[in-house]
KEDO-624624 format. One record per residue (C-alpha): x, y, z; residue in three letters. Coordinates in steps of 0.05 Angstrom, whole numbers, plus 32768, in hexadecimal, padded with zeros to 4 digits. Example, Ala and Ser with C-alpha at 12.3 -4.5 7.8 and 13.67 -1.06 7.14 Angstrom:
! KEDO-624624
80F67FA6809CAla/81117FEB808FSer/
! end
This chain:
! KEDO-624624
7D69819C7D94Unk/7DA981AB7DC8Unk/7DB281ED7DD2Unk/7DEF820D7DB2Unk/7E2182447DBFUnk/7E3582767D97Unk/7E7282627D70Unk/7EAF82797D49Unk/7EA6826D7CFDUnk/7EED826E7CD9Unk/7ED382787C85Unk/7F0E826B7C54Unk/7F03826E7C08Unk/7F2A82967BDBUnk/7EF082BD7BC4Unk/7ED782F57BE0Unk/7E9082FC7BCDUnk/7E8C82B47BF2Unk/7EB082C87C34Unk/7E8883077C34Unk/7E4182E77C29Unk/7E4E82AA7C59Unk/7E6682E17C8BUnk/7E2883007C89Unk/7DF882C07C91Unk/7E2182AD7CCBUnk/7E3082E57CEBUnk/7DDA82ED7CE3Unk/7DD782AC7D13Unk/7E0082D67D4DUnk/7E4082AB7D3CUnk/7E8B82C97D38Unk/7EAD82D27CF6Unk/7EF382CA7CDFUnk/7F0582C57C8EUnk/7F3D82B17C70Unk/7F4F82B37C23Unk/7F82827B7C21Unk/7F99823B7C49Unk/7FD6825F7C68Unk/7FAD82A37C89Unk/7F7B82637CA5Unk/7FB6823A7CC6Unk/7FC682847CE2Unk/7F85828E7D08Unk/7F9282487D37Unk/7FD182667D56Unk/7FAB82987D77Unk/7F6182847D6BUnk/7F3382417D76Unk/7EFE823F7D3DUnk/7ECD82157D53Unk/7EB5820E7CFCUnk/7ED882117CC3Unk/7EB782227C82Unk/7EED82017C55Unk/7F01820E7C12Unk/7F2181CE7BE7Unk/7F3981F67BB5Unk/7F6A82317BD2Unk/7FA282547BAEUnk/7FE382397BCDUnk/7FDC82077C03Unk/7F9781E77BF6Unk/7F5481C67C20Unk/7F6E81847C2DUnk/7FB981987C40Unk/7F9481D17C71Unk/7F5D819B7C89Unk/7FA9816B7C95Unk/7FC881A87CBAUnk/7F8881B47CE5Unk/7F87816C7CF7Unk/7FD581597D0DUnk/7FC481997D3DUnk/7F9281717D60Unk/7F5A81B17D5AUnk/7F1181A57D68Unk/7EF981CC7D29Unk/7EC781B37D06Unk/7EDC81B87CB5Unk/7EA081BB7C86Unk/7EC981B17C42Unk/7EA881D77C03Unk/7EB881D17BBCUnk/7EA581E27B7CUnk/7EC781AC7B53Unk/7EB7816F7B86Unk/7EB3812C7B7AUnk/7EA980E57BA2Unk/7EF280D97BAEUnk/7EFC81247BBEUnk/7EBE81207BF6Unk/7ED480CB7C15Unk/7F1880F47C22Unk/7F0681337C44Unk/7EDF81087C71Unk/7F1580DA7C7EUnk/7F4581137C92Unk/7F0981297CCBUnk/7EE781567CA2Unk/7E9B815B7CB8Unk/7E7581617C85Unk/7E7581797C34Unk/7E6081B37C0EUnk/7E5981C27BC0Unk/7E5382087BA2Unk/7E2382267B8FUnk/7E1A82277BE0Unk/7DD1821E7BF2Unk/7DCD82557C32Unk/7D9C822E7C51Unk/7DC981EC7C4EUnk/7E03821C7C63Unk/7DDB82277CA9Unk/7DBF81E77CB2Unk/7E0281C67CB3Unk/7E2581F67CD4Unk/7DF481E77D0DUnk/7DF581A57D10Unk/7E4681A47D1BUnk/7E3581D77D51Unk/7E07819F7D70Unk/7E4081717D5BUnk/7E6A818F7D8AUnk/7E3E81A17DC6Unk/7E27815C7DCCUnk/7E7181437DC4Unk/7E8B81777E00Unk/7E3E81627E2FUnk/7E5981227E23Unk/7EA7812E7E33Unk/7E8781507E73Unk/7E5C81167E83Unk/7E8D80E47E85Unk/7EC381127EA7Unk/7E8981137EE7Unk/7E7980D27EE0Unk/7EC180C07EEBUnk/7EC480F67F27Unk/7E8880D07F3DUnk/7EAF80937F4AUnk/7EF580B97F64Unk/7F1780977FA9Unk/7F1C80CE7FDCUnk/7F5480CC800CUnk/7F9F80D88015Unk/7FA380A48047Unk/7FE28078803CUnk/7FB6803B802BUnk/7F8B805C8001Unk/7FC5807B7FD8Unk/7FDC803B7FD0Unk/7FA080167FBEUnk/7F9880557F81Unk/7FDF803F7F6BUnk/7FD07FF67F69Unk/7F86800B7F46Unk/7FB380337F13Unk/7FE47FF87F02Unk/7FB57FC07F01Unk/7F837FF27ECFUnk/7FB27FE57E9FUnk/7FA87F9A7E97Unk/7F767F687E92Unk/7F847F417ECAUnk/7F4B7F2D7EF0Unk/7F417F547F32Unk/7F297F3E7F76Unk/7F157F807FA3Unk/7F137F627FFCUnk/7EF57F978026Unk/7EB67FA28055Unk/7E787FB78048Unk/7E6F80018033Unk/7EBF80088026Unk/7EB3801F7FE1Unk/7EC87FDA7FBFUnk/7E9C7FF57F83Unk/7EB980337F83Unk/7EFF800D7F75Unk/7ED97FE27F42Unk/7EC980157F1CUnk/7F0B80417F1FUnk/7F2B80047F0BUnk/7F0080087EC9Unk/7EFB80507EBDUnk/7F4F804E7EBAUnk/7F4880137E8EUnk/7F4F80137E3FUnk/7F057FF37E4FUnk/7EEC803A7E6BUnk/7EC0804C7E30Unk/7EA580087E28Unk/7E697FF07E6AUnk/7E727FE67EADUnk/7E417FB07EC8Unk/7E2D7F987F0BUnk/7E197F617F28Unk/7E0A7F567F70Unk/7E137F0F7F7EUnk/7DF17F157FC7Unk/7DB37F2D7FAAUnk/7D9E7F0D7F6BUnk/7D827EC97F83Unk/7DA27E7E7F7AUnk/7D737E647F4BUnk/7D777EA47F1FUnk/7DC27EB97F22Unk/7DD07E8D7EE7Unk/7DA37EB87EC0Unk/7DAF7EF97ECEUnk/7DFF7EEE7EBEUnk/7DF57EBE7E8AUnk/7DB37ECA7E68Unk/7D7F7EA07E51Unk/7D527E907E1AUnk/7D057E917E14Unk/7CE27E587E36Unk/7D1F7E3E7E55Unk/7CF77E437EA0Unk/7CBE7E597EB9Unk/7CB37E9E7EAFUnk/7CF27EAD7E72Unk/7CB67EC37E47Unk/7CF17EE67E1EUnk/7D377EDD7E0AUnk/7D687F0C7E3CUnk/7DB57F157E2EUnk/7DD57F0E7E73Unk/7E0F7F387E8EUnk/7E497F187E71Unk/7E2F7F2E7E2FUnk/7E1A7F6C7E46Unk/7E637F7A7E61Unk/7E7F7F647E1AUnk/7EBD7F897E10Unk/7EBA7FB27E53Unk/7EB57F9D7E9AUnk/7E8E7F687EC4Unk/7E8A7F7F7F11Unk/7E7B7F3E7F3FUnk/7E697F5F7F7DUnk/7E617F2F7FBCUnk/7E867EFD7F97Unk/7E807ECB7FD4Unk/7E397EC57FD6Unk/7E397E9E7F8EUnk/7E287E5A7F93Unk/7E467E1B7F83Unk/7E2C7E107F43Unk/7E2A7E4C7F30Unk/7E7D7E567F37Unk/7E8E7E1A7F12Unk/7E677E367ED3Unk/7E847E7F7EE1Unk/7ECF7E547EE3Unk/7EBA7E407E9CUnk/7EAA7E7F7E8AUnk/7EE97E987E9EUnk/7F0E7E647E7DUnk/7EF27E697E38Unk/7ED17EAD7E34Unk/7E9B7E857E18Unk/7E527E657E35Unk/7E0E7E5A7E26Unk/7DC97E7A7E3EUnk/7DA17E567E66Unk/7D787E2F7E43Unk/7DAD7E337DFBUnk/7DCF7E0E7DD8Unk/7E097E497DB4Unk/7E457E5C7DD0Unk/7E457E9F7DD1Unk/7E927EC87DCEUnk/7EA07F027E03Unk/7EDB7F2D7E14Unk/7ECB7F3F7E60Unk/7EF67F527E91Unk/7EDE7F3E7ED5Unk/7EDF7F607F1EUnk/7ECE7F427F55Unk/7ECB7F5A7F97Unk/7EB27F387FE1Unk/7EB67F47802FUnk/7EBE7F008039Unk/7F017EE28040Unk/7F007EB48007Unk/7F427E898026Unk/7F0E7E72805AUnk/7ED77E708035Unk/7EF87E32800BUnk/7F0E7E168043Unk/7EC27E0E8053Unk/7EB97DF8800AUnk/7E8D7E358005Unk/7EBE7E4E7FCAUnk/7EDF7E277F93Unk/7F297E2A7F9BUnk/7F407E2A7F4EUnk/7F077E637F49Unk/7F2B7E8A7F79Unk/7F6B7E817F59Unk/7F497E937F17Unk/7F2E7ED67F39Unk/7F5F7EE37F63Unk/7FA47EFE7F2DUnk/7FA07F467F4FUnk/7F837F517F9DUnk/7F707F977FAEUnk/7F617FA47FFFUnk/7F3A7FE88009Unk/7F3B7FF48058Unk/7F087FFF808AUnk/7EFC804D8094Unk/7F11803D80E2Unk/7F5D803180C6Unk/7F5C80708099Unk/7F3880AA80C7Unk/7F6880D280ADUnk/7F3E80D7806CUnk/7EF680E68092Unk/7F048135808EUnk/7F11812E8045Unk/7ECB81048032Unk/7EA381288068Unk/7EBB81698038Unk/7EAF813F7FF7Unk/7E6B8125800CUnk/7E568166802AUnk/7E6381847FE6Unk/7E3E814C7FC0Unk/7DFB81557FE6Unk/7E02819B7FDEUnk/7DF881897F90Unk/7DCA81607F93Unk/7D99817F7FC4Unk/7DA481C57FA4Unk/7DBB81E27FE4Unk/7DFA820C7FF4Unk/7E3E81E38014Unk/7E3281DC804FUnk/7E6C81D98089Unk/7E7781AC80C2Unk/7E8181C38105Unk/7EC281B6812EUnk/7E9E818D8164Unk/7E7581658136Unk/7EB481418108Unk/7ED98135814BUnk/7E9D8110815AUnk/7EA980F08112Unk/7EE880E4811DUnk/7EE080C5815CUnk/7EAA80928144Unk/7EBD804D8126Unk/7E97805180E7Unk/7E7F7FFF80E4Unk/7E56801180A8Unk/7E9D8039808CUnk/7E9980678054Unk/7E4E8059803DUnk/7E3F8061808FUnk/7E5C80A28086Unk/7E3C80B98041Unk/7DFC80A4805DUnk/7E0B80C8809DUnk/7E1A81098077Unk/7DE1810E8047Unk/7DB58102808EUnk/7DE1814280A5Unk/7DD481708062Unk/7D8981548064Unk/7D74815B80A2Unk/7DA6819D80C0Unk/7D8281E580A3Unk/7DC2821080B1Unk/7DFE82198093Unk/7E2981F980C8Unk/7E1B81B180DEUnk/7E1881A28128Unk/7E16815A8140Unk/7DEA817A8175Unk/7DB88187814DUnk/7DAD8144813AUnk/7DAD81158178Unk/7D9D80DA814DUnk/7DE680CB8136Unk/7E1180988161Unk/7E4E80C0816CUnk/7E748086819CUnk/7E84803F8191Unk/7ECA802D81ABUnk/7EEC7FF781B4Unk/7F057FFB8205Unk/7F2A7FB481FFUnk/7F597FD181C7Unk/7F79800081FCUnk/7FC67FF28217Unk/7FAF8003825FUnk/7F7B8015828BUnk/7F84805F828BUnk/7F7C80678242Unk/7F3D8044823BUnk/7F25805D8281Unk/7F3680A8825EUnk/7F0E808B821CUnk/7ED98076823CUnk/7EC680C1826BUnk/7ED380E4822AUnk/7EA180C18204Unk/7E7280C18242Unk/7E708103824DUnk/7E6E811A81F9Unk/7E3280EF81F9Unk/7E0F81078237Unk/7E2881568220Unk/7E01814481E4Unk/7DBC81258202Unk/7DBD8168822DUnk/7DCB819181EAUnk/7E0C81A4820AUnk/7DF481C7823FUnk/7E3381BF8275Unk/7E0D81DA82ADUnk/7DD2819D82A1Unk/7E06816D828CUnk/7E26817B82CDUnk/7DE9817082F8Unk/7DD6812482DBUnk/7E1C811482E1Unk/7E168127832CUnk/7E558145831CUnk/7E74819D8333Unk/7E6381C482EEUnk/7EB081D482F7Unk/7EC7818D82FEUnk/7EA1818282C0Unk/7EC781BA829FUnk/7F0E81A882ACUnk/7EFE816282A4Unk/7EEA817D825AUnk/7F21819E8257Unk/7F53816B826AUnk/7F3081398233Unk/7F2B816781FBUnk/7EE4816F81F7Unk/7ED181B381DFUnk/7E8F81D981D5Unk/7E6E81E48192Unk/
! end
């Protein structure tokens, strides 16, 4: 059974000897107590209070049940009304319960029954608010991090194209977080409480791709020793995620065209047409212009995909944003490892910074559970772990020599200050360099001590 809070218990009836004994049950189960003798003194208590039950009388002197249970309801409240009546009746009971009321109660009251329901609304509502809460961190789960100019535009064009059903084609790299945008695009979506399914094109095999997005019945191969529903029926009603759309072969894009067209197809191995309402996602690293030039892609299946193009950028053109998911990322291992935040020394995101992140953001992610794992105090030094490649720059890119002749003795010397575990006077001596030259060469590049 979930475990339930102590509640406020709002009891209206006009008579007294009810109010009082119902008070006294309830306020036997640890539970808060208001009581009301009319409809008006109940209305009363939600200016000021938030009765989480409502013990409600139908039949009330004045204004009665079912205009209070209206009131409660155009006020939006959270109560949970348990009508009772003494005179009830079928029609009485369909409308309470059409007007939100939770459940029904005749007099005489059965005490025990009094209890039993009054807990159940309790477990009602806890489950309702664990489930509120679930889905809130779910969608914090999937939230873009950055304030880089791209990124705020990318959100902007994610919270537009939500909106619609267009079909959607994500472009990035590998570990940009063309997922991530996937998903944001469906949480914002009038689609968000319906599922979110995957499917990585790249991965699933040629020969079985057909299957696992179509479905197929028993004994249509070798091995379908059951009838499976495939993806597209799966993602009926919410949203179909076609990750590494360019890796899909052939044959296997002129039946998805189909589907597209129709919203209809058949399992492998049927003969039904079966109905969907999907909206699909697709997303690639592969520039799909070329890749029909190559007739690797189907052009009218690109022009079917293709109604809204997102670009999510490399984490090399946004740097700007790596202080911001180092902190994020820091604080989401803390979670889940059970540890304290942890915080990142000075020296060790310059070296971040400084590094062109080919893997981008998953590179980094990955890079700063390794930190939280494998770093036992509170700060993390890059120094203490000599297994990350701080330097990987691109010389050629500079204007002139100087810059990339700079460049290049700054990320000489970080790297040999590191190997030595920063040790100047060491560092010094293998660079058959004067421990002062060393210093003001430091200096003069920015390179500071942890």
């Amino acid at each position: 059974m979930p475990k339930t809070n102590k509640a406020t218990v709002l009891i209206v009836d006009d008579e007294e000897s009810i109010r009082e004994t119902l008070s006294g049950i309830i306020e036997d189960e640890g539970h808060k107590v208001l009581t009301a003798s009319s409809g008006e003194k109940a209305l009363a208590y939600f200016d000021n209070e938030s009765p989480d039950i409502m013990l409600l009388d139908v039949w009330l002197p004045g204004m009665d049940g079912m205009e209070v249970l209206k009131a409660i309801r155009e006020k939006n409240s959270k109560v949970s009304v348990i009508m009772i009546s003494g005179h009830s009746n079928i029609e009485t009971a369909v409308l309470a319960t059409r007007l939100g009321a939770y459940d029904f109660l005749e007099k005489p009251l059965s005490l025990d029954k009094v209890l039993i329901i009054v807990r159940r609304a309790l477990e009602k509502q806890y489950l309702e608010k664990e489930n509120i809460e679930l889905k809130t961190s779910m969608s914090r789960q999937w939230e873009i991090i950055g304030e880089n100019s791209a990124i705020l535009e990318l959100k902007e064009k994610i919270r537009i194209a939500a909106s619609s059903q267009g079909r959607v084609i994500i472009y990035g790299e590998s570990g940009t977080g063309k997922e991530l945008v996937a998903r944001s695009l469906h949480h914002a979506s009038d689609r968000k409480d319906k599922d979110f399914i995957e499917v990585n094109c790249a991965a699933i095999p040629h020969e079985l791709i057909e299957s696992e997005l179509f479905g197929h019945e028993k004994g249509s191969f070798t091995g379908a020793f059951e009838s499976k529903k495939g993806k597209f029926e799966l993602a009926d009603e919410g949203t179909l995620f076609l990750d590494e759309i360019g890796d899909m072969s052939l044959a296997t894009q002129a039946k998805l065209l189909r589907v597209l067209e129709t919203q209809e197809f058949q399992k492998v191995g049927g003969s039904r047409n079966i109905k969907v309402d999907v909206r699909v996602i697709a997303a690639t690293n592969k520039d799909l212009e070329e890749e029909i030039k190559k007739t690797n892609f189907r052009e009218d299946l690109y022009f079917r995909l293709n109604v809204i193009p997102l670009h999510v950028p490399p984490l090399r053109e946004r740097k700007d944003d790596i202080n911001l998911l180092v902190e994020h990322f820091l604080k989401v291992f803390a979670r889940q490892y059970g540890q304290k935040p942890k915080t990142i020394s000075k020296t060790t995101l310059r070296v971040l910074l400084e590094y062109d992140w080919p893997g981008n953001v998953r590179e980094l992610k990955n890079t700063i559970e390794r930190f939280v794992i494998m770093n036992q105090s509170d700060v993390i030094d890059i120094k203490e772990i000599p297994s990350f490649k701080a330097v990987k720059s691109d010389y050629a890119s500079f204007k002139t020599l100087r810059e990339a002749r700079e460049q290049f003795e700054k990320d000489f010397i970080l790297k040999k200050l590191q190997e030595n575990n920063w040790n100047v006077s060491k560092t010094a001596e293998e660079l058959e360099i004067e421990r002062s030259n060393l210093h003001r060469k430091m200096k003069s590049l920015g390179i500071e001590t942890p």
